[in-house]
C-alpha positions in Angstrom: -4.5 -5.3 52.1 -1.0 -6.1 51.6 -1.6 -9.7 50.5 -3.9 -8.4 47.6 -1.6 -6.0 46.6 1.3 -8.6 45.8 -1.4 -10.7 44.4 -1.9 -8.4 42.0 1.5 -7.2 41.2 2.3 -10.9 41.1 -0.3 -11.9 38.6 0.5 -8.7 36.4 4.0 -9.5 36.5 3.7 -13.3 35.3 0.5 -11.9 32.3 3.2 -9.4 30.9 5.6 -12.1 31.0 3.0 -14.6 29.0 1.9 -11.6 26.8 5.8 -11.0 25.7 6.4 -15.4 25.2 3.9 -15.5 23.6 4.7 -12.6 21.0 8.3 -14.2 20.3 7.0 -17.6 20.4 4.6 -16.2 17.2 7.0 -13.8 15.4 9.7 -16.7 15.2 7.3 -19.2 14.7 8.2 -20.1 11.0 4.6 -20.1 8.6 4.9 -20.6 4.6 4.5 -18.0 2.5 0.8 -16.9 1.1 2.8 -15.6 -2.4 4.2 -17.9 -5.0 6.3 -16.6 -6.8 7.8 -18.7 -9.6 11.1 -17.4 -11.5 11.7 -17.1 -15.3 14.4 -19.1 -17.2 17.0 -16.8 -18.7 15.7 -17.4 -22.2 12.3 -16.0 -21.1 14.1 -13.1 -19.4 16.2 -12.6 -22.9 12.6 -12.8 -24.5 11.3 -10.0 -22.8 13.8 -7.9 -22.9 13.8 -8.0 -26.1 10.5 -7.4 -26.8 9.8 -4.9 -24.5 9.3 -1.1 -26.4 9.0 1.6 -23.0 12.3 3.1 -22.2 14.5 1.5 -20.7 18.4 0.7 -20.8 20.3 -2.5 -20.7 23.9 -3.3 -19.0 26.4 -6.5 -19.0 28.6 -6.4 -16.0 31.9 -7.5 -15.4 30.9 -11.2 -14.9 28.5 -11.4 -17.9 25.2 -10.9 -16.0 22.9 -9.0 -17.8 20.9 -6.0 -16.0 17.6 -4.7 -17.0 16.5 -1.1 -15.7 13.6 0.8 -17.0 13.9 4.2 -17.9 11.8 6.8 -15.4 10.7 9.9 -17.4 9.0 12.6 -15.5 6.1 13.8 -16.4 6.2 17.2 -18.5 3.6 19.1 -17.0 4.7 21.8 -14.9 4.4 21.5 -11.1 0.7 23.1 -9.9 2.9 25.8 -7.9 4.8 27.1 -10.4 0.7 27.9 -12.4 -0.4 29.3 -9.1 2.1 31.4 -8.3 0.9 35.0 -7.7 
């Protein structure tokens, strides 16, 4: 009874062990990536900002790179509490 027992344990112990290798083997295991993502030349970037009409502002920093940020206005309905409110 005792002999079965450690067999067990034993052959638990060393599947756990496989299980977790096998994880680290496959979350460090290096696999290209399904997006391509190409960049834009800084004359297309200029381009777009310049043609683009939403809201938005526009900064230079210290070193001379430009920064883009799109303005966020909220919407200007009032909240479905505040109409509900008793």
């Amino acid at each position: 009874m005792k002999k079965i027992i450690k067999r067990v344990l034993y052959t638990l112990f060393f599947l756990i062990v496989a299980i977790i290798i096998f994880g680290l083997i496959l979350a460090y295991l290096p696999t290209p990536s399904k997006i391509n993502n190409k960049g834009i030349t800084p004359v297309e970037a200029a381009t777009l900002r310049q043609n683009y009409a939403g809201p938005h502002h526009v900064f230079t920093t210290a070193d001379g790179e430009t920064l883009f940020l799109r303005r966020w206005n909220p919407d200007s309905i009032e909240p479905a509490k505040k109409a509900i409110a008793v």
